[in-house]
C-alpha positions as CSV (number, residue, x, y, z in Angstrom):
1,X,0.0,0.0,0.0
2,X,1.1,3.5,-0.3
3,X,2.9,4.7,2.7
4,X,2.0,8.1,3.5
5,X,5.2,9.8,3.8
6,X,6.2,9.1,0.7
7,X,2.7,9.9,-1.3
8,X,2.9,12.9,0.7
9,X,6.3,14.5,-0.2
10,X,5.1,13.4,-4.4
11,X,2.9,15.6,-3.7
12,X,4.8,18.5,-1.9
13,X,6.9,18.4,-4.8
14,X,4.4,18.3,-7.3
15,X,2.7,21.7,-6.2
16,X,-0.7,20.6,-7.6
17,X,-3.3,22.9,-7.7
18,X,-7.2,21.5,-7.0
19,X,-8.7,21.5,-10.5
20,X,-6.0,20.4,-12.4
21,X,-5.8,17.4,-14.4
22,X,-2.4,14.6,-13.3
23,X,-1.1,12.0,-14.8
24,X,0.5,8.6,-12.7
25,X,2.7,7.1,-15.3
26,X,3.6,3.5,-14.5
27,X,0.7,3.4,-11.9
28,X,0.2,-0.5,-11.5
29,X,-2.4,-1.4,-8.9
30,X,-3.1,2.3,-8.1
31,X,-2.0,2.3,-4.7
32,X,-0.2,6.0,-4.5
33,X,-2.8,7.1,-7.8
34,X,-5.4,6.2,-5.2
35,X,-3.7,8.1,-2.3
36,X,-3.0,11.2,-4.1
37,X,-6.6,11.4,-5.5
38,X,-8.2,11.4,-2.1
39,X,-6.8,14.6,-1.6
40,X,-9.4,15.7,-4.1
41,X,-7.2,15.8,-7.6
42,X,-8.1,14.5,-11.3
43,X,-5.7,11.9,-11.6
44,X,-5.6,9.9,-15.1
45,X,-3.1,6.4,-14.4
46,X,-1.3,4.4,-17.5
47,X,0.4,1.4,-17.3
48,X,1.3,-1.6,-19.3
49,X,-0.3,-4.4,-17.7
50,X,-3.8,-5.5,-18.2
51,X,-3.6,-7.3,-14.7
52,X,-2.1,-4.0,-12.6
53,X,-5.3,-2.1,-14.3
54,X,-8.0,-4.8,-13.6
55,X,-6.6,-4.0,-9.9
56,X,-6.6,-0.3,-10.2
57,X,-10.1,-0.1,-11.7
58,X,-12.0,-2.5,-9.2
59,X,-10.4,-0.2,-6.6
60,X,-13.6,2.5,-8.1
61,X,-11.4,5.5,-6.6
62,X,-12.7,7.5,-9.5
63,X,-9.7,7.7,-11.8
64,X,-9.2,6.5,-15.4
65,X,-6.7,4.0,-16.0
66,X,-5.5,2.8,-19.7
67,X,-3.1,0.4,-21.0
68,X,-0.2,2.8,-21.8
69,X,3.1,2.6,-21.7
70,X,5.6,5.8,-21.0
71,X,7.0,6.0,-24.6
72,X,3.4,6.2,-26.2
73,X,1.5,8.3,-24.1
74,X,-2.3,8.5,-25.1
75,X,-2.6,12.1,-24.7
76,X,-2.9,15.3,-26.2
77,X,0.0,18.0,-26.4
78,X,-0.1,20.1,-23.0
79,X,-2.7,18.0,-21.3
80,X,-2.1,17.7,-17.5
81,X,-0.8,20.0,-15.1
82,X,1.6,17.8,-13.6
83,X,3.0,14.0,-13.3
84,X,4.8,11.4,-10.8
85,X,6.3,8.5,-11.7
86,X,6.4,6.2,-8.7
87,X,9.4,3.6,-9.1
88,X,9.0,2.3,-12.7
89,X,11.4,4.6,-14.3
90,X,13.6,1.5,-14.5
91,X,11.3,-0.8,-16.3
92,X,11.1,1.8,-19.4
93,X,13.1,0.4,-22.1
94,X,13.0,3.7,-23.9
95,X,14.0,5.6,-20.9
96,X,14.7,8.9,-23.4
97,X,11.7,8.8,-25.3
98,X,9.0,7.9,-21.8
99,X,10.4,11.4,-20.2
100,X,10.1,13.2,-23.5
101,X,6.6,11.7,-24.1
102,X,5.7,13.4,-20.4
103,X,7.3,16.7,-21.5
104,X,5.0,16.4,-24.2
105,X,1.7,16.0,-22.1
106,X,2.6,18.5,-19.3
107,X,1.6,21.8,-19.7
108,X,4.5,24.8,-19.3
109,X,5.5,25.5,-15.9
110,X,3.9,22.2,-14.8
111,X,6.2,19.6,-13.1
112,X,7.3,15.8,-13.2
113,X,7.9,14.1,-10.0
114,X,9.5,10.9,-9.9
115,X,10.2,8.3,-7.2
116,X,13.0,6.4,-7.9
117,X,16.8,5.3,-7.3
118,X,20.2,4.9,-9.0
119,X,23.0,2.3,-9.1
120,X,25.4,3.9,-6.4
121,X,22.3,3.9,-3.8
122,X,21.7,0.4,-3.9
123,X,25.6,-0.5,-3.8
124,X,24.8,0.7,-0.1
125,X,21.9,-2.3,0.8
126,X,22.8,-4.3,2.9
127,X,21.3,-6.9,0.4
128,X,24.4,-6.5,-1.6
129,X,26.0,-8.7,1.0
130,X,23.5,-11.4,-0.2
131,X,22.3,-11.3,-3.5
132,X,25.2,-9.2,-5.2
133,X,24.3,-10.4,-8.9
134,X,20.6,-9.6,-7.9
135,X,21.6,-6.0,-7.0
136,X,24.3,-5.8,-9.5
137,X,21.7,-6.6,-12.4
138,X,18.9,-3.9,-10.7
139,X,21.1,-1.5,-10.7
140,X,22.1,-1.7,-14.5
141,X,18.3,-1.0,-15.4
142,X,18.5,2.5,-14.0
143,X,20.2,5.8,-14.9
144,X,23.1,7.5,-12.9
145,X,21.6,10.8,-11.3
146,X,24.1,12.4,-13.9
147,X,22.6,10.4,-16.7
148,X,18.9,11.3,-15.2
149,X,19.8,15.2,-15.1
150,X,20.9,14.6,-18.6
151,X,17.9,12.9,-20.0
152,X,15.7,15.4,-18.2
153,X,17.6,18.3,-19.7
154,X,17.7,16.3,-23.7
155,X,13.8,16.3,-23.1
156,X,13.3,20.0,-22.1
157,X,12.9,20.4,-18.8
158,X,14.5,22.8,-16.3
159,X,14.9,23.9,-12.8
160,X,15.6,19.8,-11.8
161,X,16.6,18.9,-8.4
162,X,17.0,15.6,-6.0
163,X,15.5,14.7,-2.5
164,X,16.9,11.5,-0.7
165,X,14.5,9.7,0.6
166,X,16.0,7.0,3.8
167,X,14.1,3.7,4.2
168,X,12.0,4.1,8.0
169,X,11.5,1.7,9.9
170,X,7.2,2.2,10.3
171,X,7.4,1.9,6.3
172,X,4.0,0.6,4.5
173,X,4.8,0.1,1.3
174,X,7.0,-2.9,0.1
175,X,8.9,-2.2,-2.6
176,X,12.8,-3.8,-2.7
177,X,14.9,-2.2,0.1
178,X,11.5,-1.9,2.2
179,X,12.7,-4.2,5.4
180,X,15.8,-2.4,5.5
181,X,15.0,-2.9,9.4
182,X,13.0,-5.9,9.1
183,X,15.7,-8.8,7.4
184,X,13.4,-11.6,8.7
185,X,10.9,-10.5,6.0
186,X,13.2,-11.0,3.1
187,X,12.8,-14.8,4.0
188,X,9.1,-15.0,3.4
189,X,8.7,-16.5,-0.5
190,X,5.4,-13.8,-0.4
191,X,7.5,-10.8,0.2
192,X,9.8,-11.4,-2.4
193,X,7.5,-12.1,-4.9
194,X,6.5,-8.6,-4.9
195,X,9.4,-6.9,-6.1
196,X,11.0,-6.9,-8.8
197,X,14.5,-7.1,-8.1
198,X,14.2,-10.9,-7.2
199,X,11.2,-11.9,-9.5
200,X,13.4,-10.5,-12.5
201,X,17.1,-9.8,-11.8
202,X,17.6,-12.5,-9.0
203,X,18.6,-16.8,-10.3
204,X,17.4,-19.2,-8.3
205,X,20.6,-20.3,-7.4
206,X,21.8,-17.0,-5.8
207,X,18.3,-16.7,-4.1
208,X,18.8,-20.3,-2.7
209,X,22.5,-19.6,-1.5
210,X,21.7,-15.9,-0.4
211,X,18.5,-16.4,1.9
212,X,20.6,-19.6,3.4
213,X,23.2,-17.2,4.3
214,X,20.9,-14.5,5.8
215,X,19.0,-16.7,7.6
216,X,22.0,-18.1,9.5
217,X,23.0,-14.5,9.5
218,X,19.5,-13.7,11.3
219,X,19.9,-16.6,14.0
220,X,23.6,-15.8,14.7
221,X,22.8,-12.0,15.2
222,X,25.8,-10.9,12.8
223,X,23.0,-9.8,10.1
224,X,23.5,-6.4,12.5
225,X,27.2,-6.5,12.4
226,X,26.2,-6.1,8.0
227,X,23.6,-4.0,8.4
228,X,26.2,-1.6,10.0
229,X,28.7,-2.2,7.3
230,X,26.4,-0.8,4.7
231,X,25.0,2.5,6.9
232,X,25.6,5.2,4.6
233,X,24.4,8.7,3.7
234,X,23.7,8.5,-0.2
235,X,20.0,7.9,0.6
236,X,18.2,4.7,-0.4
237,X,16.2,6.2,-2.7
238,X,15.4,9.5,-4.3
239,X,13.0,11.8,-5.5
240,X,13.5,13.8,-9.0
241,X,11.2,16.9,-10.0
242,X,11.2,19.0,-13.1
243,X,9.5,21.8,-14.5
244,X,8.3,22.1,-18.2
């Protein structure tokens, strides 16, 4: 589900105004779409999947949803007045074209918030330690924030700027690095069949040999001893917004 902080600083960032039409691209079950329209906004989601929409829609929050995908975006020039993109930046194959497609759609002046994450961050999970091909691969899928500034810039938009975001422990949403605090939870075949870094980037082999290790890692109480290893202050993930 969407955890609240998170929903909240989109949309802090995003600045929306009450009668203006948003777009959630990559929106998958709805959960932060949902959030973000009980605040009393238009919000219009697209994703790829017929399964994430079927979700969405039975949700009845009020929003359309359409089979979409960032690179083709079925929408007028200069039709919304604002859009987040909540952790799918990295399953865009045509990361360049998806961003230009939502400078296409924005109106000027509007903004692009996206929640997301880059290589170097998740060098500094503590899952590393565990599943190092897993994070290795995961990370390859995403842009460098130099390379994000850059494709931002290529597509037109201006006045761009980061916010780290640090994994709490009272998190409700459960997305990769989620049980930062919680390691037990990583054990639990349910957990990590809803992200995508093991249900894509992670063999069977390594996710045999790396929740073996953890869990004798969790009995022995050295899974601390790694989890202070990895403390760092590059932020475990990280918000980008643009203006158009």
């Amino acid at each position: 589900r969407a955890d609240p902080y998170i929903a909240g600083r989109m949309l802090a960032l995003l600045q929306p105004s009450p009668n203006g039409q948003y777009l959630d691209v990559g929106c998958g079950t709805a959960n932060y779409t949902h959030y973000m329209a009980q605040s009393g906004l238009i919000f219009y989601g697209i994703d790829p999947s017929d399964t994430m929409l079927e979700i969405a829609r039975n949700k009845e929050i009020g929003g359309t949803f359409i089979k979409a995908s960032a690179d083709s975006i079925p929408f007028e020039d200069a039709f919304f007045d604002g859009a987040t993109a909540m952790l799918t930046l990295h399953h865009w194959p045509e990361k360049l074209k998806g961003i230009q497609e939502v400078y296409r759609v924005l109106k000027p002046g509007c903004k692009i918030v996206f929640f997301s994450f880059t290589e170097a961050q998740m060098e500094g999970y503590w899952l590393a330690h565990y599943f190092p091909e897993m994070v290795k691969r995961s990370g390859e899928t995403i842009p460098t924030e130099s390379e994000m500034f850059s494709l931002l810039k290529e597509a037109g938009f201006t006045s761009i700027e980061t916010e780290k975001y640090f994994v709490q422990p009272d998190l409700q949403d459960h997305f990769l690095y989620a049980h930062k605090y919680r390691p037990e939870q990583y054990l639990n075949p349910e957990v990590r069949k809803g992200t995508s870094g093991f249900v894509l980037s992670c063999t069977p082999e390594e996710t045999e040999r790396g929740l073996k290790e953890l869990e004798n890692d969790i009995n022995s109480g050295h899974i601390q001893d790694i989890i202070r290893k990895y403390e760092n202050e590059n932020g475990d993930y990280l918000f980008y917004h643009a203006v158009k």
